[in-house]
N, C-alpha and C positions, 0 to 999 in steps of 0.2 A: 508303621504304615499309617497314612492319612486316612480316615475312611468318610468322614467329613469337614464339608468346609463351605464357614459362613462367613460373606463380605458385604461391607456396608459403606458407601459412598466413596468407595476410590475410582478415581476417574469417569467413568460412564454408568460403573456397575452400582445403582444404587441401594438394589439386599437382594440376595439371593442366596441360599443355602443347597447344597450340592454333595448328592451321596459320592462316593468315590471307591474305589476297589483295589486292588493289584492287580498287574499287569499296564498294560498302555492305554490311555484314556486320552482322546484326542479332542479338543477344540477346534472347531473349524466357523469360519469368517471370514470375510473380507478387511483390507486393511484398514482398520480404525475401528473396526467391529467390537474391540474388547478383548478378544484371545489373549494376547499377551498380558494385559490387566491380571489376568486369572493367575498366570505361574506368576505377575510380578508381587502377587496378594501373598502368595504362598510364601515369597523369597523374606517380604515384611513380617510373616509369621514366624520364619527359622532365624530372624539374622534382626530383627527390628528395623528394617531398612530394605526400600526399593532397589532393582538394579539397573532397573531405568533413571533414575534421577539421583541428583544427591540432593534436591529438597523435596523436603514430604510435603509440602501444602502444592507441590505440581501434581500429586495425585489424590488430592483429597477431590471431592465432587465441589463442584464452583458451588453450589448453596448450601453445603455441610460445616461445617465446623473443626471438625475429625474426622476418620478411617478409624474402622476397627477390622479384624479378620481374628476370626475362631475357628479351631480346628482340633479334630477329636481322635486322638492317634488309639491305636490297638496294638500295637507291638515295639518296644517288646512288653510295655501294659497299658492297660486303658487309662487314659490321661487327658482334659482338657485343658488347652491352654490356648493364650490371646492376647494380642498387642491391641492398643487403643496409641492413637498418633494425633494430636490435638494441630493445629496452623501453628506456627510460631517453633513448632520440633517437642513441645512435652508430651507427654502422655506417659501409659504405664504399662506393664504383658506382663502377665499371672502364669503357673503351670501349676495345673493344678488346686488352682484357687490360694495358690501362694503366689506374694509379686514377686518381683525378678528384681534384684539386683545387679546383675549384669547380663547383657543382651548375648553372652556366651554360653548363658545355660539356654535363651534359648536353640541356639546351634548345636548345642548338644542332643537338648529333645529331641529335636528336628534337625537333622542332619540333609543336607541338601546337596547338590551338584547342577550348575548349572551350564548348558550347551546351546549355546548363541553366535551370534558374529562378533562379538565382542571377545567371549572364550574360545573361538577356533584361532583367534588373530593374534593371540599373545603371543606366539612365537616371534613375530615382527614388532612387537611394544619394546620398550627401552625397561632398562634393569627394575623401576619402580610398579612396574603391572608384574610382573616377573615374580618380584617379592612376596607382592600380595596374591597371587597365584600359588605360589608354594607356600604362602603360610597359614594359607588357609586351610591346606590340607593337612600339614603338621599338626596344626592346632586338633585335630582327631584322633592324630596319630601318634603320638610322643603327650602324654602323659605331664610331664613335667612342663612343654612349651610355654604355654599360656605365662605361667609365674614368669618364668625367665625373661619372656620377651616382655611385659609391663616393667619389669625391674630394670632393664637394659633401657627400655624407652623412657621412663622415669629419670635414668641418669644422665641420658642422652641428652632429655629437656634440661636440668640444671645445671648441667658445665655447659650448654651451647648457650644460655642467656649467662652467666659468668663471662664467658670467651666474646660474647659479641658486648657485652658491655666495657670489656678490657680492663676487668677490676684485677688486680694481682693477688687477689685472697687463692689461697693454695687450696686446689683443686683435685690433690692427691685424694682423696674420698673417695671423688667421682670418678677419678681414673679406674682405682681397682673395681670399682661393682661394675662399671662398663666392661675392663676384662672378664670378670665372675660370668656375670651373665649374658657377657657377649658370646664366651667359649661356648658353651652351655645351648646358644638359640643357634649356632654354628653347626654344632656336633647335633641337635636335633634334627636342623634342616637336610644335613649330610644323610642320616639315617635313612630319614621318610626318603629322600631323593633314590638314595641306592636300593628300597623296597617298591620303590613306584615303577623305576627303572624296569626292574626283572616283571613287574606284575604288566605292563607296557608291551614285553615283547610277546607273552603268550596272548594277549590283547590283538596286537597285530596279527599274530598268525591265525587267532580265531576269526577275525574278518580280514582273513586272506589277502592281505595286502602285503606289497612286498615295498621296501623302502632300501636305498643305497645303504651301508652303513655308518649307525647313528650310535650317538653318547648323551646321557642327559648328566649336564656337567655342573656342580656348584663351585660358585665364587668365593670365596669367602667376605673379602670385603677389606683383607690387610694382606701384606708379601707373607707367600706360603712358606718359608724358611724361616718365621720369627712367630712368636706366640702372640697376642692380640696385646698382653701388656706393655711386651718387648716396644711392637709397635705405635702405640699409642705414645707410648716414651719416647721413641724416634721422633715423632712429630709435633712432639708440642709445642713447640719454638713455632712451629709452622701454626698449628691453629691459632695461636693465641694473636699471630697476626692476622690473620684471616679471620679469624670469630667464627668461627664453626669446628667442629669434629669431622677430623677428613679420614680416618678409617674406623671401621668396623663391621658390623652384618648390615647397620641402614644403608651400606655401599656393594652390600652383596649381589648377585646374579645366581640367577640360575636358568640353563638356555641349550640348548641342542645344536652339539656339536655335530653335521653328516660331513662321512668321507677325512675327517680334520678340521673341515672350515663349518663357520656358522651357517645353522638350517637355512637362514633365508635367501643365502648365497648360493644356496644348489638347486634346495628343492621348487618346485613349482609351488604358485599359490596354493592351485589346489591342494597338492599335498602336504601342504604346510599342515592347511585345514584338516586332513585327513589326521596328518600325525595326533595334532590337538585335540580331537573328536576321540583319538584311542584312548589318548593318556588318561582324559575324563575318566571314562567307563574303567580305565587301570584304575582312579582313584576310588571310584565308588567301590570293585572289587577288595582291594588293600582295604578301606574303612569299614569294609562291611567284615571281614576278617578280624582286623583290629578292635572293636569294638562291639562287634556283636551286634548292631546297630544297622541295618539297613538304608541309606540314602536314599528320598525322594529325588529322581532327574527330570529337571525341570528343564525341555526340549523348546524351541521358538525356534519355529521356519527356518529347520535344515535342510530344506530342499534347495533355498537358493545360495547354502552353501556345500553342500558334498551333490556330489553326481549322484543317480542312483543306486549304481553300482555299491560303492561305499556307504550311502542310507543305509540300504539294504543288510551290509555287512553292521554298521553301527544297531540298527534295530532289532535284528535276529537277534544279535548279541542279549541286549537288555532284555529282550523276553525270554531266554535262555536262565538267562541268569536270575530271572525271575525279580528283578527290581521293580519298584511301580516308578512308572514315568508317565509324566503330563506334558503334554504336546501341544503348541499351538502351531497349529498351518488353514493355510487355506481353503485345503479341500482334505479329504480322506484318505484319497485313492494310494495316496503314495504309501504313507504309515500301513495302509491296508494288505498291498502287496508285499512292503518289506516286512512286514510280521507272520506272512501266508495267512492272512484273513483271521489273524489270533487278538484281534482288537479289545480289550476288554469294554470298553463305554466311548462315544460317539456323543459329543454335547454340540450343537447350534448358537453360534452368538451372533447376535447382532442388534445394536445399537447401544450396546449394557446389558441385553434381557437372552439367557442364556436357559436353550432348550432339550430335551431330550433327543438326539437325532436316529439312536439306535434301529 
């Protein structure tokens, strides 16, 4: 659990340090206030990286230099740790007062989930948001992933500049470790999918929602009747013309099948969104299972995306379940009622300078 957290010159919020708790701690503001600054500080403290942007000098403060965000976890032990993000992308995050070598341990520290407009709408992204959706979850959940999937992406990169250079130096090398730990990031993905699946549906029934029925279905990325080497063999005539690798898992999917046909063929928007708001809260439960590890859910203005009705069922949820979740919305009332007035902290932002509102 986060129990505090200090930020220093991202976007509007020039330093403020802020106790924090368990249970739902809401930020409220108007738009441009900074709210969302606060979960996107948080998401730079788990992951070394905003989810608002893909440059960091779009959220440094215009007369700063760098962003830093500290944060002082209590479970499951007392740990400080902190990214420092300098203009130009260097900088360095400690845990511990050890630095970090790769921005995976801090994910691991800080295990996050986050519920936005951007994460209800996956189900309407194309296979590339899809990937990155599910393997961010694996990466928690399957143990061995991580290795696999640098070792597959590593092979990926040296037979695709081979193949687009159109050199004839024999590439058999890179075929096999793409098979090795193509299988391997396949059969992971397969796993986490068919545990998220079952953890999804008691999800739904606990916020009483009722859906046509639904499949969460993975791709693999090659024809399901031949093994990834077989495949890769089949095709090589083919890429070496093309200059790229045309199967594998970076060709994968994974997508929600209702009724037979794809979710976004039946279901209403809204309920697309709804599905995607469950599956989240399925993933925080699976990871919190798997790891022992509790997920921080970092929440941004789900009101103007689920009804009430469904808040309500999404938020009961999280404070049941006893997750700490940080909230940005505009006013209170909403979070207030869909919790039955079990808010734990109420903070005021506006303009960068962020208040006690309790």
């Amino acid at each position: 659990m986060l129990n505090q957290l200090s930020i220093e010159n991202f976007r509007n919020i020039t330093s403020v340090s802020l106790p924090l708790s368990k249970g739902v701690t809401v930020f409220v503001g108007e738009n441009g206030a900074g709210k969302t600054s606060i979960l996107d500080a948080v998401h730079l403290l788990g992951t070394g990286k905003p989810f608002t942007t893909h440059r960091i000098d779009n959220v440094i403060h215009r007369d700063a230099s760098a962003v830093q965000v500290v944060g002082h976890l209590s479970t499951p032990s007392k740990v400080v740790m902190g990214v420092r993000r300098n203009r130009g992308g260097s900088g360095e995050a400690r845990i511990g007062g050890t630095s970090v070598k790769a921005l995976s341990e801090l994910a691991k520290a800080l295990p996050l989930i986050v519920i936005n407009a951007d994460a209800l709408n996956i189900v309407r992204e194309g296979p590339e948001g899809r990937r990155r959706f599910i393997d961010s979850f694996v990466f928690h959940v399957e143990q061995n992933f991580s290795q696999a999937s640098r070792r597959y992406l590593h092979a990926l990169k040296q037979r695709n500049a081979l193949l687009k250079e159109r050199r004839s130096t024999d590439d058999s090398v890179w075929i096999r470790d793409l098979a090795v730990s193509g299988e391997s990031v396949v059969s992971a993905r397969g796993r986490a999918v068919s545990v998220l699946a079952e953890a999804l549906k008691d999800v739904l029934a606990d916020m009483k929602v009722s859906l046509p029925e639904w499949q969460l279905i993975q791709r693999a990325g090659w024809p399901a009747d031949r093994s990834l080497a077989e495949a890769l063999v089949s095709v090589a005539d083919s890429d070496r013309h093309r200059g790229f690798t045309q199967v594998g898992p970076h060709r994968g999917d994974v997508f929600f099948l209702v009724e037979g046909s794809p979710a976004h063929e039946v279901l209403s928007r809204g309920q697309m969104k709804v599905l995607m708001a469950a599956t989240k809260l399925a993933q925080a439960r699976v990871m919190r299972r798997e790891t022992g590890a509790s997920p921080v859910l970092l929440v941004d203005d789900v009101a103007a995306e689920l009804d009430a009705e469904n808040a309500a069922g999404l938020f009961g949820n999280m404070v049941s379940d006893g997750f700490q979740v940080l909230v940005a919305m505009v006013d209170a009332a909403g979070p207030s009622v869909w919790t039955q007035n079990a808010l734990s902290n109420v903070f005021h932002v506006e303009h960068g300078a962020i208040t006690d509102a309790n």
